[in-house]
C-alpha positions in Angstrom: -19.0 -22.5 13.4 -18.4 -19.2 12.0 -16.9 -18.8 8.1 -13.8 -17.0 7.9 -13.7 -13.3 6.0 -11.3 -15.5 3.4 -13.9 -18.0 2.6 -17.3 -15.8 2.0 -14.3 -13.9 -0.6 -13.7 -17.3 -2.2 -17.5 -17.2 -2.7 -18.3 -14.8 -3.8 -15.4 -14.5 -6.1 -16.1 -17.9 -7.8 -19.4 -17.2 -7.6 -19.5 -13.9 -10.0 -16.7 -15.6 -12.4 -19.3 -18.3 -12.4 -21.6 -16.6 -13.4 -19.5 -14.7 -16.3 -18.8 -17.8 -17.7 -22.4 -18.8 -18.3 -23.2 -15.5 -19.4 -19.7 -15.6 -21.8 -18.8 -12.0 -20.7 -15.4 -11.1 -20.6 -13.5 -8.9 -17.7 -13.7 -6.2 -20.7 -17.3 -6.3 -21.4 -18.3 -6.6 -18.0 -16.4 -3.3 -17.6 -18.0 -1.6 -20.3 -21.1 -2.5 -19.2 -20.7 -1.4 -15.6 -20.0 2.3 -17.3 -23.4 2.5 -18.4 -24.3 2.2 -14.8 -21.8 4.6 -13.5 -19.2 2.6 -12.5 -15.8 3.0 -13.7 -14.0 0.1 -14.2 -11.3 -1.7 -16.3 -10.5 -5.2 -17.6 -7.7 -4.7 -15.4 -9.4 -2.9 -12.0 -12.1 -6.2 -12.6 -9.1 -8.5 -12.9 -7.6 -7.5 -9.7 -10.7 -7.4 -7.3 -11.9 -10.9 -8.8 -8.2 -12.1 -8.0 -8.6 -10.7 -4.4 -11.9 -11.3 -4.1 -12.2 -8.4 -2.4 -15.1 -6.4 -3.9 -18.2 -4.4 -2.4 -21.6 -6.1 -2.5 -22.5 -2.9 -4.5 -20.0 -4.1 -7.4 -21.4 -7.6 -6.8 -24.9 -7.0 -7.7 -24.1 -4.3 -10.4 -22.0 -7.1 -12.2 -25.4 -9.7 -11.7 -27.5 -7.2 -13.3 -24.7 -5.9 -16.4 -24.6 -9.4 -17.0 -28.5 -10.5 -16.8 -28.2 -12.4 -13.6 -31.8 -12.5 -13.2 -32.5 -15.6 -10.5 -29.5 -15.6 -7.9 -30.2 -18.3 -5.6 -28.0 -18.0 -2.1 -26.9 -21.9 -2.2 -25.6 -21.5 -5.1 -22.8 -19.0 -3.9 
């Protein structure tokens, strides 16, 4: 059966605080490090879409590399 929209959100949401845990970067240091790519986000604008979990794939796998998420495996999300 089919996942609803909600629940692949809820994945990849806990999935990418997850993964700033491990990495111990902060909402504020993720956003300064997702300038340097070209993005232009907050601690608050990263707060919000991790609280929706509403985020692009392209945000997702900026944050994996401007935090050194190197090996991503798809069970794990």
């Amino acid at each position: 059966m089919p996942m609803p929209d909600d629940e692949w959100a809820d994945r990849a949401r806990n999935f990418l605080k997850k993964q700033l845990v491990e990495k111990r970067v902060t909402y504020q240091e993720l956003a300064s490090r997702l300038n340097r790519y070209g993005f232009h986000e907050t601690e608050a604008s990263i707060t919000n879409k991790l609280k929706r979990g509403n985020f692009t794939a392209k945000f997702l796998l900026a944050s994996l590399e401007a935090i050194g998420a190197r090996n991503v495996r798809l069970g794990d999300i």
